[in-house]
C-alpha positions as a Python dict, from the first residue, in 0.01 Angstrom:
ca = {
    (1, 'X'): (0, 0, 0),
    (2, 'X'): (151, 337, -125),
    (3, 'X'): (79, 672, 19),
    (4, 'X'): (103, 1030, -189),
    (5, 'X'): (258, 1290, -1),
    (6, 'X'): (163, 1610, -120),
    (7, 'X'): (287, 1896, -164),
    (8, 'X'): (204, 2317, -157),
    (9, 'X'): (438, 2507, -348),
    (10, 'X'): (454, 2846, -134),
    (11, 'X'): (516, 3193, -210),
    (12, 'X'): (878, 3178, -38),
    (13, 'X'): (932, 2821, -218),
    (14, 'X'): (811, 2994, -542),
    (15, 'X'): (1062, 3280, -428),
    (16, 'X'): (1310, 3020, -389),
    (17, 'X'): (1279, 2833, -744),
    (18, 'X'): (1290, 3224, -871),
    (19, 'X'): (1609, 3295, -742),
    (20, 'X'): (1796, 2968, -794),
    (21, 'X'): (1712, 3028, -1188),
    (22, 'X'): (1833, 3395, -1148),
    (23, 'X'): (2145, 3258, -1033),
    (24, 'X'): (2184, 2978, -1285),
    (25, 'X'): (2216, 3262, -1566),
    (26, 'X'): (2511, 3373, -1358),
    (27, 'X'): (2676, 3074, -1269),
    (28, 'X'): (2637, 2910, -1622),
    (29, 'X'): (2385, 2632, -1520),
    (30, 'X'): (2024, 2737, -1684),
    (31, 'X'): (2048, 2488, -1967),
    (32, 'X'): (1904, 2766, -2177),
    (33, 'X'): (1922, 2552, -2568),
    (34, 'X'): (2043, 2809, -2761),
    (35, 'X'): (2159, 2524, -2993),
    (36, 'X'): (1897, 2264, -2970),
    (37, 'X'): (1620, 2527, -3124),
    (38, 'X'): (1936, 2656, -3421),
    (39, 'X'): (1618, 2580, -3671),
    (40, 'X'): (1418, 2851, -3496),
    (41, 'X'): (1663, 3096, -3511),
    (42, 'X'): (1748, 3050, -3858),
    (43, 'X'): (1417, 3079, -3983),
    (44, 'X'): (1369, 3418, -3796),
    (45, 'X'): (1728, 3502, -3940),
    (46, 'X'): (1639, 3396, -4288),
    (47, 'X'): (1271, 3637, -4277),
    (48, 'X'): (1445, 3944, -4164),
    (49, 'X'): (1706, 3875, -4376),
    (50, 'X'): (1474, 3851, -4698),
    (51, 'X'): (1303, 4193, -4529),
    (52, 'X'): (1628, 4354, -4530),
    (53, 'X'): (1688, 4303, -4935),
    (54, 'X'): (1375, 4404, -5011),
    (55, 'X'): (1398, 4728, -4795),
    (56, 'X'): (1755, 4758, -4982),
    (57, 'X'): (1637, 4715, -5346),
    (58, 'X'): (1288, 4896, -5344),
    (59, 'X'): (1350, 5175, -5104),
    (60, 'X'): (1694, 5240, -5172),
    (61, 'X'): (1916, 5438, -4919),
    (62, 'X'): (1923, 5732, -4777),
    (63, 'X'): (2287, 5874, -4863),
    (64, 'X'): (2390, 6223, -4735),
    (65, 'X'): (2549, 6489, -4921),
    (66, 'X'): (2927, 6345, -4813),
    (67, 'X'): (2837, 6050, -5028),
    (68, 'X'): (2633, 6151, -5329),
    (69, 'X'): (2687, 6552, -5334),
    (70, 'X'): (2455, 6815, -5290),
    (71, 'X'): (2353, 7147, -5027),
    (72, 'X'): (2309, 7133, -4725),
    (73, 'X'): (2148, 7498, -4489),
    (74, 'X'): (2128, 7513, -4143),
    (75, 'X'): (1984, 7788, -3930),
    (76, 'X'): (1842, 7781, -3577),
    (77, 'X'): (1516, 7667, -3585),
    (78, 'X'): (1341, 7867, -3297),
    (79, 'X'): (970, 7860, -3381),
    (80, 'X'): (1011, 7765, -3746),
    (81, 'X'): (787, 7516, -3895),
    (82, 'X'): (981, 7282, -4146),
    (83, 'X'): (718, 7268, -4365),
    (84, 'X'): (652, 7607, -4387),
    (85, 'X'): (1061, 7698, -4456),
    (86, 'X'): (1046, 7405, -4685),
    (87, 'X'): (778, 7580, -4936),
    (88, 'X'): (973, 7923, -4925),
    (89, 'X'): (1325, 7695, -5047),
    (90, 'X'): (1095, 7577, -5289),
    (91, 'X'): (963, 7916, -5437),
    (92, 'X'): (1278, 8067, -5422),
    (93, 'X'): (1511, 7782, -5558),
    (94, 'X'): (1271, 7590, -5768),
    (95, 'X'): (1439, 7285, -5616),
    (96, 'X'): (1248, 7045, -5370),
    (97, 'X'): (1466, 6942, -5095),
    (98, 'X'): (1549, 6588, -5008),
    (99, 'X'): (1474, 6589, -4649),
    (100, 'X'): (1367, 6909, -4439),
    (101, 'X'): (1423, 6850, -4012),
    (102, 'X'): (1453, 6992, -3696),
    (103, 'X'): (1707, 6854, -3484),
    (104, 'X'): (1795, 6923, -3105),
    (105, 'X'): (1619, 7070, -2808),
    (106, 'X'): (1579, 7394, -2653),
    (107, 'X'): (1749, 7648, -2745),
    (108, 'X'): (1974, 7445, -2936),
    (109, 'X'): (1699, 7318, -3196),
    (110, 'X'): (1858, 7331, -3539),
    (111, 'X'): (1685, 7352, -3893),
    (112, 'X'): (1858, 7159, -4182),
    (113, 'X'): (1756, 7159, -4556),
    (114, 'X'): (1921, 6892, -4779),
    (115, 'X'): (1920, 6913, -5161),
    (116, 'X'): (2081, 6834, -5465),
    (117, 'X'): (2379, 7049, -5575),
    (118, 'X'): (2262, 7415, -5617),
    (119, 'X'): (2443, 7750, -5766),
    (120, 'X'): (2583, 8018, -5585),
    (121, 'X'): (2295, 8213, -5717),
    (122, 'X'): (2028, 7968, -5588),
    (123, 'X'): (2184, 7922, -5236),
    (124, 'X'): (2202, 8325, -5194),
    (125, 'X'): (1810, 8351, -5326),
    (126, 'X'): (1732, 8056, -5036),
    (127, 'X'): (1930, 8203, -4810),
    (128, 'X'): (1762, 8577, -4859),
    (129, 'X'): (1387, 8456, -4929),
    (130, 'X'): (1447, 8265, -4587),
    (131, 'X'): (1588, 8554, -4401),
    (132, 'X'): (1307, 8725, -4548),
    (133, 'X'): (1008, 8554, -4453),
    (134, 'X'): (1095, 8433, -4072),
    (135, 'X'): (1434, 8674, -4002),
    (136, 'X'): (1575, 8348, -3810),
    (137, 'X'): (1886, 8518, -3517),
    (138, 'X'): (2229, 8456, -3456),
    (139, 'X'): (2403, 8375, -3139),
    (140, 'X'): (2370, 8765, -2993),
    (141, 'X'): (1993, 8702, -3082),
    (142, 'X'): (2005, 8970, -3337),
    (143, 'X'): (1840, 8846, -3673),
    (144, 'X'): (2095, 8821, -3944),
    (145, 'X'): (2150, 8683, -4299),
    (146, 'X'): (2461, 8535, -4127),
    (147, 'X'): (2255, 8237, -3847),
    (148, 'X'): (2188, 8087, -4190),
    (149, 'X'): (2455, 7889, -4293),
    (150, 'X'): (2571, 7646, -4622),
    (151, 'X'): (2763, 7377, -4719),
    (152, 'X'): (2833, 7247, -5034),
    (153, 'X'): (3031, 6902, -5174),
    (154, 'X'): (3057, 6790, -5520),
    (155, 'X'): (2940, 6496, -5679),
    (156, 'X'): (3298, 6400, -5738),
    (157, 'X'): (3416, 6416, -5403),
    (158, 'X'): (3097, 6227, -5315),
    (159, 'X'): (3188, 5915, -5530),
    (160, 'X'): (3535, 5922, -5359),
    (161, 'X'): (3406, 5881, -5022),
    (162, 'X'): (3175, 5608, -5128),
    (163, 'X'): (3457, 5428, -5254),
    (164, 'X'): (3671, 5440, -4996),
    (165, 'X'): (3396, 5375, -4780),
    (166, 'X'): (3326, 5004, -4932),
    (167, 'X'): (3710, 4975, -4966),
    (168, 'X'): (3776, 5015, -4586),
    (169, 'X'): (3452, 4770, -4505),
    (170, 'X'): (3605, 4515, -4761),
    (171, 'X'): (3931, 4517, -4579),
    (172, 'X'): (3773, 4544, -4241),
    (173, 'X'): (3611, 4223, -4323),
    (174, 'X'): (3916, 4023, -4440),
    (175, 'X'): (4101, 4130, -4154),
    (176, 'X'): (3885, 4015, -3935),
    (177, 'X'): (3852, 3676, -4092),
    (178, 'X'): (4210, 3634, -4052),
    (179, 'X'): (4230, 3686, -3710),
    (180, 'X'): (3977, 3473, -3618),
    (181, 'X'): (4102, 3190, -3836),
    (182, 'X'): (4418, 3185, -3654),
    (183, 'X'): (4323, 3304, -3337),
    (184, 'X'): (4039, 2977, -3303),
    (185, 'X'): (3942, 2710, -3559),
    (186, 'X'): (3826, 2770, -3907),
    (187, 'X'): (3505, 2648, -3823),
    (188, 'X'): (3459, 2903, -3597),
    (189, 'X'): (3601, 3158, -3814),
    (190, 'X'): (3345, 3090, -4093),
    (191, 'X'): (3055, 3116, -3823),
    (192, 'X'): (3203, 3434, -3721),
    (193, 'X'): (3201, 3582, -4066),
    (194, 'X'): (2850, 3425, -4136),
    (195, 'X'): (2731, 3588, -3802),
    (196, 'X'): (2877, 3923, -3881),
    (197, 'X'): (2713, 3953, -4268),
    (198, 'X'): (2415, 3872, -4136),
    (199, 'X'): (2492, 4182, -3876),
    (200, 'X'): (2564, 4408, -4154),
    (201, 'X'): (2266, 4332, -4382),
    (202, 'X'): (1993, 4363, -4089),
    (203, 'X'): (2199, 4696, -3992),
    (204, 'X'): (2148, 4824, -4394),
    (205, 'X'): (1851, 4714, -4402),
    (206, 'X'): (1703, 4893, -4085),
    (207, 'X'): (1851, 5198, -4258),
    (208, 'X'): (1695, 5138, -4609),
    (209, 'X'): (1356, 5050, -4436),
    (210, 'X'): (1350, 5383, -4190),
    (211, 'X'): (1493, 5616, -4427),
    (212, 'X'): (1796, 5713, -4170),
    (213, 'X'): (2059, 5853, -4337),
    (214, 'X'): (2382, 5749, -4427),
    (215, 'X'): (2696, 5988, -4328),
    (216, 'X'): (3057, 5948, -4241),
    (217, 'X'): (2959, 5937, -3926),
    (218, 'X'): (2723, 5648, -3977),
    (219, 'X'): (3000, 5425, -4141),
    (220, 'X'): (3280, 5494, -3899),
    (221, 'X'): (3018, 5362, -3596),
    (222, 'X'): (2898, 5129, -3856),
    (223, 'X'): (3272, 4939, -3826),
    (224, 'X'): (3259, 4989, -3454),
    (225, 'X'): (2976, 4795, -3408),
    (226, 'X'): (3096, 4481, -3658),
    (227, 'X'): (3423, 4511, -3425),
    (228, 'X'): (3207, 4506, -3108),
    (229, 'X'): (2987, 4200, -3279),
    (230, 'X'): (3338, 4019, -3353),
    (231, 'X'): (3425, 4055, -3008),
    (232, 'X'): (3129, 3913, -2817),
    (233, 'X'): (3177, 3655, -3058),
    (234, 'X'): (3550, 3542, -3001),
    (235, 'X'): (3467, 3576, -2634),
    (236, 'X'): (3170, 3314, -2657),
    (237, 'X'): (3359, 3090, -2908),
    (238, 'X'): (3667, 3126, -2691),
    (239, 'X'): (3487, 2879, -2418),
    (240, 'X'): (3321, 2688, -2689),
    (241, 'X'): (3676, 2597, -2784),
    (242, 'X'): (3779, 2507, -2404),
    (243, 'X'): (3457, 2291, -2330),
    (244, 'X'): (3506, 2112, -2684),
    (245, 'X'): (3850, 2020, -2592),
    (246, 'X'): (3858, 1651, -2611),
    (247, 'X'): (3547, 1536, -2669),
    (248, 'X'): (3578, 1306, -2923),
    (249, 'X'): (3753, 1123, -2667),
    (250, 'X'): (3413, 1051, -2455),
    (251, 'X'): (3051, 974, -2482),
    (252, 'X'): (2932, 1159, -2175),
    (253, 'X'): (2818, 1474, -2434),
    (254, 'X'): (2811, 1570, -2806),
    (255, 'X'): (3039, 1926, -2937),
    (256, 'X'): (2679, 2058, -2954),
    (257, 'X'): (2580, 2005, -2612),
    (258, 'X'): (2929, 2151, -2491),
    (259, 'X'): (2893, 2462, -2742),
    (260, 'X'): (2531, 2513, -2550),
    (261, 'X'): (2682, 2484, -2223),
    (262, 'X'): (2960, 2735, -2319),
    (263, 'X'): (2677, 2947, -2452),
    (264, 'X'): (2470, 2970, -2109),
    (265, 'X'): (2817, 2998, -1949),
    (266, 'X'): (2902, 3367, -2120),
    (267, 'X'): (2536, 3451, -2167),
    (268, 'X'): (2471, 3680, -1868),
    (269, 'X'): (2904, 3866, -1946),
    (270, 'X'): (2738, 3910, -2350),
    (271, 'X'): (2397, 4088, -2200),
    (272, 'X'): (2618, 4309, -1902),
    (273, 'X'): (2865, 4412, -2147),
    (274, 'X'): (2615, 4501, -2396),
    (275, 'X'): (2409, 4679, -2101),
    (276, 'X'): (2766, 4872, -1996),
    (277, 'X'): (2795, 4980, -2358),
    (278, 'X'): (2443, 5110, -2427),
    (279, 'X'): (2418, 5331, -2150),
    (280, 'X'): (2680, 5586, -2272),
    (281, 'X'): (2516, 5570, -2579),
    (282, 'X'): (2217, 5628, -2488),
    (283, 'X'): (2363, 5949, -2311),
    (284, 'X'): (2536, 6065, -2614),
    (285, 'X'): (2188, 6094, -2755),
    (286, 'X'): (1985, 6212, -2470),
    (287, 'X'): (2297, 6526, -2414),
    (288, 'X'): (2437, 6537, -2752),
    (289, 'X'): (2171, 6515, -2965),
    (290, 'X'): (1831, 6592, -2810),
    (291, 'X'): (1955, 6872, -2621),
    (292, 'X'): (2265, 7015, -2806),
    (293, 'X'): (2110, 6856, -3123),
    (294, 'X'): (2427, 6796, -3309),
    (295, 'X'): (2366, 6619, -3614),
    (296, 'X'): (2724, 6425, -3655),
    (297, 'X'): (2692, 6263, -3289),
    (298, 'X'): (2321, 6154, -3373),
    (299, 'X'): (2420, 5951, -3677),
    (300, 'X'): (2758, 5789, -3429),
    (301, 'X'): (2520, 5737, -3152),
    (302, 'X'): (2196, 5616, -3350),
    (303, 'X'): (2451, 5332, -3560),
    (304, 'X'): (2616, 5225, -3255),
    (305, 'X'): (2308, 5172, -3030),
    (306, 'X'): (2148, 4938, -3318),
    (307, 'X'): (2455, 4765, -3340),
    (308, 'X'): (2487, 4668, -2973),
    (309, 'X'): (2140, 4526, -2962),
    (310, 'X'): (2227, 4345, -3282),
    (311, 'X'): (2537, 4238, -3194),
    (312, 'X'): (2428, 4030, -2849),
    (313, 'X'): (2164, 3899, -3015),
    (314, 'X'): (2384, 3743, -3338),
    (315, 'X'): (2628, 3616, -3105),
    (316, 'X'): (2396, 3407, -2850),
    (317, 'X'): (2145, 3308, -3105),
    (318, 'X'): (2309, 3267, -3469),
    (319, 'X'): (2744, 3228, -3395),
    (320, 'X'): (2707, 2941, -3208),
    (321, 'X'): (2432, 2758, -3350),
    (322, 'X'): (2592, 2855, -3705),
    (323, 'X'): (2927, 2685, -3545),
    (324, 'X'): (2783, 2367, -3437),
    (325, 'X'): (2593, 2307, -3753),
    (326, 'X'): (2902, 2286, -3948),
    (327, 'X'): (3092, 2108, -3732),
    (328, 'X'): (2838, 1832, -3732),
    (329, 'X'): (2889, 1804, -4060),
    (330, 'X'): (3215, 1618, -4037),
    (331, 'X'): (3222, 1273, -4031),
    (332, 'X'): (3414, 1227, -3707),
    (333, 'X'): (3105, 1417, -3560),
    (334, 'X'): (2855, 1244, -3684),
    (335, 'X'): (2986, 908, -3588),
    (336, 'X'): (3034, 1069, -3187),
    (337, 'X'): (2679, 1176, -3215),
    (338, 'X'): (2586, 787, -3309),
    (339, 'X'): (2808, 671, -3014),
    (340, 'X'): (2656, 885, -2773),
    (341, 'X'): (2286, 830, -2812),
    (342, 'X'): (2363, 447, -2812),
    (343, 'X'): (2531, 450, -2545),
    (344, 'X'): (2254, 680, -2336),
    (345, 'X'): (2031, 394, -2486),
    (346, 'X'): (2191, 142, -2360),
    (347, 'X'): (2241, 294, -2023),
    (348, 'X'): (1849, 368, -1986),
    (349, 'X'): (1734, -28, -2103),
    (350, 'X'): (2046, -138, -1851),
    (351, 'X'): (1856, 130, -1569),
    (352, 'X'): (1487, -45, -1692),
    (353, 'X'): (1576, -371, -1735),
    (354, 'X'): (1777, -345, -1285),
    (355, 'X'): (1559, -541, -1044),
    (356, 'X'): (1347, -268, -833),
    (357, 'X'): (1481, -228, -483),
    (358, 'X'): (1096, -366, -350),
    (359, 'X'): (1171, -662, -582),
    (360, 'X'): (1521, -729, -421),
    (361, 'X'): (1391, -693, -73),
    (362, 'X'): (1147, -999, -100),
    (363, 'X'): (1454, -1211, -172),
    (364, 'X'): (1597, -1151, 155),
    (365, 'X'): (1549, -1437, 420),
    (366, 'X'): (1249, -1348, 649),
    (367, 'X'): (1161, -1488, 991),
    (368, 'X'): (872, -1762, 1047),
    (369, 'X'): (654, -1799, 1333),
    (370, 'X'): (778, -2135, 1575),
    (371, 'X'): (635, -2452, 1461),
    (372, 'X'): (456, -2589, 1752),
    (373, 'X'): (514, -2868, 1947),
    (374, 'X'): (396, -3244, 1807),
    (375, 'X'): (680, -3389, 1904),
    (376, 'X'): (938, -3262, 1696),
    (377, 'X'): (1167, -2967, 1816),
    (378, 'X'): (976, -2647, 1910),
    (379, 'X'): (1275, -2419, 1841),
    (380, 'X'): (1257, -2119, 1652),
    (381, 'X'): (1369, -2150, 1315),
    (382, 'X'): (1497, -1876, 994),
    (383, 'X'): (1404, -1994, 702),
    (384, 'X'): (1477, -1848, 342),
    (385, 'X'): (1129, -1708, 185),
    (386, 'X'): (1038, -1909, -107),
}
């Protein structure tokens, strides 16, 4: 006859479960499957990827003047409307601007018209219609033709940034292919390089899809944040490489389950270093940009904070998984993989097929009540239970 003992899960055991699995992100021992559910991620990979193109292709980017030439006036925006400044560029330059904005807070709100390449002629009629119409002040707060001010670069010079713009991603990439190679495994290094494409195309392709725009500035945090995605990388692949270290040698786990387990193990250093690096960031656009409103540090700050997020995320949730897949493509791999799910098989029929301790326990000799006296001996005998 077996009894149930039940059991009421408490708020301070509930507590209690909560804060063991808090700590098992730290330690390294949630058994989070970042691997087992690679399938998953790849499919989620492969949609935003195909989103990305087609952002790309249809809508194009959004290149600034640096890159493709053009003018560019700023004033201080005060109470302008953009709209309104907008239509008198129009009427007095015959030219619709590319993109018309306010930037900054306060006092330090800026207004910034960007078109294609205009004359001398048509930037002094802009500049004069605009004075004009809304007499926009300078620093003394004494309106002046002077608070409105122009920049011009040529299409030529344009097409020589963009140049050496892909030429310095091109070698950024190689380098950084190298290095991993010989700094881990090849495997690894390919993974790496898969990992950070993927980066860069979801990175474009958020830019294609908003409409930000593309500077200097943009393409110099741009790099930053492939090196930062590298990094979190090496760092996770780095224990990957020390768990994996020998296990061909045993069946007690498969390279995939080590690569998990090295996974959970940097997890929670991956999210606090991305944490640590977003928070500056995020002050560079709070101080720099929303209240200063400088345009250069909101393209830096606005590149690098979508690269952190991305970053984390590819390394957890795409590296890894991208690692073990092709490692299991090896023969030596697949034949471990065999060996250790038979021998896990045979270990569970061996743990089925044990006697039950209850079983065992009937076998052992058991006492018998005396035999009573008819004339034989009355002593008290042990006998073995049949």
């Amino acid at each position: 006859m077996s009894s149930t003992v039940a059991t009421t899960e408490t708020p301070t055991t509930k507590r209690g479960f909560a804060r063991r699995d808090r700590e098992s992100l730290y330690d390294g021992s949630g058994g989070l499957d970042f691997v087992g559910h690679r399938k998953t991620w790849y499919s989620i990979t492969l949609g935003l990827i195909v989103v990305a193109i087609l952002a790309m292709f249809i809508r194009g980017f959004n290149m600034g003047i640096d890159f493709e030439g053009g003018t560019k006036l700023t004033m201080p925006a005060g109470d302008l409307v953009a709209t309104e400044v907008e239509e008198t560029f129009v009427e007095a330059t015959g030219v619709t601007p590319e993109l018309t904005q306010i930037v900054g807070a306060g006092d330090a709100r800026t207004l910034e018209i960007n078109s294609a390449h205009l004359s001398q002629e048509q930037i002094d009629a802009a500049r004069q219609a605009i004075f004009d119409t809304y007499h926009p002040q300078d620093h003394n707060g004494e309106p002046s033709a002077d608070a409105i001010g122009d920049s011009t670069v040529s299409e030529s010079w344009g097409s020589t940034i963009t140049n050496r713009m892909l030429l310095a991603m091109v070698v950024f990439l190689l380098a950084a292919s190298v290095y991993v190679a010989v700094r881990l495994q090849r495997a690894m290094a390919l993974a790496a390089m898969g990992a950070l494409l993927v980066d860069a195309i979801l990175i474009m392709g958020i830019y294609a899809l908003f409409a930000l725009e593309i500077t200097p500035a943009m393409i110099i945090g741009f790099l930053t944040v492939l090196t930062f995605s590298l990094y979190d990388t090496v760092i996770v692949f780095d224990k990957v490489k020390e768990n994996t270290s020998g296990v061909l040698d045993s069946r007690r786990s498969t390279y995939a389950e080590e690569a998990n387990l090295a996974v959970n193990q940097t997890v929670m250093r991956s999210i606090s270093t991305s944490v640590i690096s977003a928070l500056p960031i995020i002050a560079l656009m709070i101080v720099a940009v929303w209240m200063l409103g400088v345009g250069t540090l909101k393209d830096l700050a606005l590149i690098q904070l979508i690269g952190v997020i991305q970053g984390v995320i590819s390394s957890l949730f795409l590296a890894t998984p991208m690692l073990v897949s092709l490692v299991n493509r090896r023969q030596e791999h697949k034949d471990h993989n065999a060996a250790v799910e038979a021998f896990r098989s045979r270990g569970q029929v061996e743990e089925v097929e044990e006697e039950p301790v209850e079983e065992k326990k009937r076998h052992v000799a058991t006492p018998i009540r005396p035999v009573e006296d008819t004339g034989a001996s009355s002593t008290s005998t042990w006998r073995p239970n049949a």
